[in-house]
C-alpha positions in Angstrom: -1.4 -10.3 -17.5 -0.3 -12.4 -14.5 2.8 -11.4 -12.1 5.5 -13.9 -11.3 4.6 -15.6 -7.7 6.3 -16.7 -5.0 4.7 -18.4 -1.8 5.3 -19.6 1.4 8.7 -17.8 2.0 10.4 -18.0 5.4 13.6 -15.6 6.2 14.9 -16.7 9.7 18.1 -14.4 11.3 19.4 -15.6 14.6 21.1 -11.8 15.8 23.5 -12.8 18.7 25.0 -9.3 19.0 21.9 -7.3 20.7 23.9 -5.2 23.0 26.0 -3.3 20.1 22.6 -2.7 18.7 22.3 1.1 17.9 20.0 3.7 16.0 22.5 3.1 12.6 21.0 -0.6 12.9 22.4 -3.6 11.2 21.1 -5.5 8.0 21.0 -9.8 7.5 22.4 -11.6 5.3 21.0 -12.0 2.3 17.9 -13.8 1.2 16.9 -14.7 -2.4 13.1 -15.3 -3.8 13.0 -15.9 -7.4 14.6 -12.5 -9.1 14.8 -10.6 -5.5 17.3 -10.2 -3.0 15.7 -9.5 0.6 17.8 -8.7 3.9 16.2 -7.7 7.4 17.2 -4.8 8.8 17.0 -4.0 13.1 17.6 -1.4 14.9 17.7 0.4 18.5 16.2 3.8 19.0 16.4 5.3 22.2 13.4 3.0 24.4 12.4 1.2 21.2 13.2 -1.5 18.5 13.0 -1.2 14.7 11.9 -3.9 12.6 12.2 -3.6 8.8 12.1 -5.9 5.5 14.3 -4.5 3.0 14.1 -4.8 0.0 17.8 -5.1 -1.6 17.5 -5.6 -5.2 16.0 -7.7 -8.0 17.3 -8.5 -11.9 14.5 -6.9 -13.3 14.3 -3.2 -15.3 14.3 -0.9 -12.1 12.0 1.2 -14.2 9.7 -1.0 -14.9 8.8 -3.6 -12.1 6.5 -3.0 -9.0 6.8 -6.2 -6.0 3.9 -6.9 -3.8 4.5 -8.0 -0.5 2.2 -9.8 2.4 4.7 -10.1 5.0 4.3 -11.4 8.3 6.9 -10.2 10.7 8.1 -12.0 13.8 10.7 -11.4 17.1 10.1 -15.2 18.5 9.6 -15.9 22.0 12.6 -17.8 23.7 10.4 -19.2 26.8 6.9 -21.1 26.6 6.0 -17.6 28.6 4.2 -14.9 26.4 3.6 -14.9 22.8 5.3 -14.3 19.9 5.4 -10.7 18.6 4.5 -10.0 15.2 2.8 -7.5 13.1 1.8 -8.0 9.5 1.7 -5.5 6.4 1.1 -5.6 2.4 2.8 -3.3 0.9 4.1 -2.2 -2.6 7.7 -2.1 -3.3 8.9 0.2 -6.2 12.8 0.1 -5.6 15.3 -0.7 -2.8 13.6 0.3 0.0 12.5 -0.8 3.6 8.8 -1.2 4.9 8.5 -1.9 8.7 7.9 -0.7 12.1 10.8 2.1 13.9 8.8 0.9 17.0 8.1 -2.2 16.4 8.1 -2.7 20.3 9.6 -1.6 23.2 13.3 -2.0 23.7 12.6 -3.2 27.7 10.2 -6.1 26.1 12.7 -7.4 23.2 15.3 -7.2 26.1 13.0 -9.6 28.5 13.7 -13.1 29.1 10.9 -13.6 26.8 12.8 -12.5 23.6 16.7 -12.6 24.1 18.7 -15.3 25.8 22.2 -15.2 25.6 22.6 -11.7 23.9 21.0 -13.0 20.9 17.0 -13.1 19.7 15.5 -14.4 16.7 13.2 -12.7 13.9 10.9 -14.5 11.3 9.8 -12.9 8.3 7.0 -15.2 6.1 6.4 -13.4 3.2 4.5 -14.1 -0.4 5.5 -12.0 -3.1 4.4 -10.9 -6.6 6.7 -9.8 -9.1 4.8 -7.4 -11.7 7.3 -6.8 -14.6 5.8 -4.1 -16.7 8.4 -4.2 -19.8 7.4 -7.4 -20.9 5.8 -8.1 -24.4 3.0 -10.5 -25.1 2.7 -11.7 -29.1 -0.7 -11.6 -30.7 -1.8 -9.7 -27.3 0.5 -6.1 -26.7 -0.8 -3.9 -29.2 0.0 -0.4 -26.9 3.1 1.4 -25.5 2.4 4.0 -23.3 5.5 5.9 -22.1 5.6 7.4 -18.9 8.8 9.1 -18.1 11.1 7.8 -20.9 10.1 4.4 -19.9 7.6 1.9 -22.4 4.9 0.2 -20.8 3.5 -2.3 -23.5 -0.2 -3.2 -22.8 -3.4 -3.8 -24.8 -5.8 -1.6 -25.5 -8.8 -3.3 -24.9 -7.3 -4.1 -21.1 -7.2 -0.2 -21.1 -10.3 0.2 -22.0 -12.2 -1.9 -20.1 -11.4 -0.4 -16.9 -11.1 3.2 -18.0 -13.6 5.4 -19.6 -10.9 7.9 -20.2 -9.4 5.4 -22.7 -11.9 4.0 -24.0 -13.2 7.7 -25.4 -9.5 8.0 -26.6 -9.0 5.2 -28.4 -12.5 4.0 -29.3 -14.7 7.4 -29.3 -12.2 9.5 -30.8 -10.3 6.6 -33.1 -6.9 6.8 -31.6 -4.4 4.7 -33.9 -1.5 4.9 -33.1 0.6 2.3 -31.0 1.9 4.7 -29.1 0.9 6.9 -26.3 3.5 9.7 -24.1 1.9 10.7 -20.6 3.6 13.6 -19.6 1.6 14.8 -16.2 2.5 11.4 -14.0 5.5 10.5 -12.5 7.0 7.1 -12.9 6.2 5.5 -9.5 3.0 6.7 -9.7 2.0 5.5 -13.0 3.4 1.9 -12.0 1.1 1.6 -8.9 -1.4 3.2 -11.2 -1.0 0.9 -13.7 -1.1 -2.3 -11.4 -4.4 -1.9 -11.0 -5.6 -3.4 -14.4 -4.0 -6.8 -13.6 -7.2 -8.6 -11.9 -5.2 -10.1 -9.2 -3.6 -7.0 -7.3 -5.4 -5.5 -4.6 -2.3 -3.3 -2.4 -4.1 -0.1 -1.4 -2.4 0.9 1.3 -2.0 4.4 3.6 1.1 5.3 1.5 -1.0 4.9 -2.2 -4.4 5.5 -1.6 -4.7 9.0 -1.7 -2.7 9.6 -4.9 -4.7 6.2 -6.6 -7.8 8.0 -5.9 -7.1 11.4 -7.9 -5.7 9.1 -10.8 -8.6 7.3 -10.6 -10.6 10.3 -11.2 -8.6 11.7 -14.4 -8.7 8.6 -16.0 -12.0 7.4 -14.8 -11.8 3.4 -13.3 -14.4 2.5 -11.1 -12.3 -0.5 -10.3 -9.4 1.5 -8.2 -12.2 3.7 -6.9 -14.0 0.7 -5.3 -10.7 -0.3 -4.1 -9.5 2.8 -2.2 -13.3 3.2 -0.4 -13.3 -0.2 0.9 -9.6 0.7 2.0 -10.8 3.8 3.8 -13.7 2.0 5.4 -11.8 -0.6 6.7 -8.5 1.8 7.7 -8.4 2.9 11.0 -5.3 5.4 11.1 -7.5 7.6 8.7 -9.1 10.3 10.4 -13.1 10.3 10.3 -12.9 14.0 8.9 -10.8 13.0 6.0 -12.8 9.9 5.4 -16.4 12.6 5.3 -14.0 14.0 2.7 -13.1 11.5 0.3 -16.8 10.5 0.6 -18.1 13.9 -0.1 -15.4 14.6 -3.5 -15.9 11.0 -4.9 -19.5 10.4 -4.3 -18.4 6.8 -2.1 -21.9 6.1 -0.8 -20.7 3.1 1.1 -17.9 5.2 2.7 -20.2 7.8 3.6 -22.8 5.3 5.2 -20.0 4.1 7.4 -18.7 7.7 8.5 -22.3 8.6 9.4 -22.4 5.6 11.2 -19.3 6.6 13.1 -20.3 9.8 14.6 -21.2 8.6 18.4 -22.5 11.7 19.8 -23.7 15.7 19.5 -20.2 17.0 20.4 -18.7 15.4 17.6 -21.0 16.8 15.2 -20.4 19.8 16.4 -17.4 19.7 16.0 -16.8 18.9 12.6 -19.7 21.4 11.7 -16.8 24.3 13.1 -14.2 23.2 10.5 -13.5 24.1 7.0 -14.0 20.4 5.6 -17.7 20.9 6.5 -18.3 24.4 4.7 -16.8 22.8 1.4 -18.9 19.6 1.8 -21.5 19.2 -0.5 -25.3 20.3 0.4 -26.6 16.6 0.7 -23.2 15.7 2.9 -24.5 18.4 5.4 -27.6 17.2 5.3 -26.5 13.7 6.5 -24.5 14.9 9.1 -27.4 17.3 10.6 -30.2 14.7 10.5 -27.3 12.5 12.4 -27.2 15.0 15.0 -30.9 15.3 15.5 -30.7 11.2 16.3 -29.1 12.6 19.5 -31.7 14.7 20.2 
């Protein structure tokens, strides 16, 4: 169960049109890495300037496929002055869609010396990708098709129920034969990110997955995505320290909670968070570690 990689992948456009530039934006050429097509995408919004990766299409099953991306995007710098901008994601691709910045900086620093010279700048994109194609068979191996959506997802069972106690009761505990399974309560996207997760090598939690991996997670019962989405929300910083107490409190992520603890700086804060609604739904032994955190200010 290993996706199709490909590394070291550099997508250079030299845009020498930067005054017609406007919010519709304008798209590369394209660029092609192994059964992907890939164009960058630009734009102007009012005082700011869009940056995207699109992704334009592939030649695998739409339906079936997921593409991890660790992209590093760059405006380069046209002087030895300043440094070259750039801002770096991973993010999961489910269809032909665009993952970027709308600000990716300010229009009035793009438009410097630093970045355009003669109307024109120039963007880099390095990206590695990994192609997860879903649909595919293995002999002596695929003994399970689970079918999400009018779409078959062959796997093996014992893959399934390594990582997920809610399988392994179904298949093993309760002596479920047949070589086919029909999920009815997931939608398609979903179960594909969901369903990533069993191949050892992907690890793309992100602030547009995590929150729906976490209740899957749950109802099916892996660890493995669970450990995943609380080192995600230790590490994240655009997730608010409330939600975070939350997450902690629901899933029982000691780690998570340690660090959320940690995080509360002073007496107001407590005191705040003791006013909300989170709080009064937190669990008794959650309280508890946010009171004896206030009396260390005390």
């Amino acid at each position: 169960m290993n996706p199709a990689v490909y590394n070291g992948n550099k997508l250079r456009w030299k845009f020498d049109s930067m005054s017609t530039l406007s919010t519709g934006g304008t798209y590369s050429t394209d660029f092609v890495i192994g059964p992907t097509t890939w164009r960058i995408f630009i734009k102007r919004m009012n005082s700011d300037f869009g940056l995207s990766l699109h992704l334009a299409s592939n030649s695998s099953n739409d339906k079936s496929w997921l593409i991890e991306a660790d992209a590093d995007l760059k405006v380069l710098k046209q002087t030895d002055e300043g440094d070259v901008l750039t801002r770096s994601y991973k993010h999961c691709f489910l269809g032909n869609q665009q993952w970027g910045w709308s600000k990716f900086e300010t229009w009035q620093t793009i438009s410097s010396a630093k970045y355009m010279e003669n109307n024109s700048i120039t963007i880099d994109i390095d990206v590695d990708i990994k192609v997860y194609d879903f649909s595919q068979k293995i002999p002596n191996f695929t003994d399970l098709t689970i079918i999400v959506a009018e779409t078959e997802f062959p796997i093996n069972k014992g893959v399934l129920c390594s990582k997920s106690k809610f399988f392994y009761n179904l298949f093993i505990t309760e002596n479920f034969e047949q070589n086919i399974y029909k999920i009815d309560d997931i939608s398609l996207n979903d179960f594909r990110m969901f369903i990533a997760f069993f191949y050892p090598v992907f690890d793309c939690v992100e602030t547009s997955n995590y929150s729906k991996m976490i209740e899957l997670a749950r109802k099916y019962e892996v660890g493995d995505i669970h450990q995943k989405c609380e080192n995600f929300l230790i590490s994240n910083e655009s997730t608010n320290l409330l939600n975070k107490f939350k997450y902690a409190d629901k899933n029982d992520y000691g780690k998570l909670m340690k660090h959320c603890v940690s995080q509360l700086k002073t007496g107001e804060e407590i005191k705040k968070i003791r006013k909300t609604v989170e709080f009064e739904n937190f669990k008794d032994t959650t309280k508890l570690r946010i009171l004896n955190r206030f009396l260390d200010f005390y």
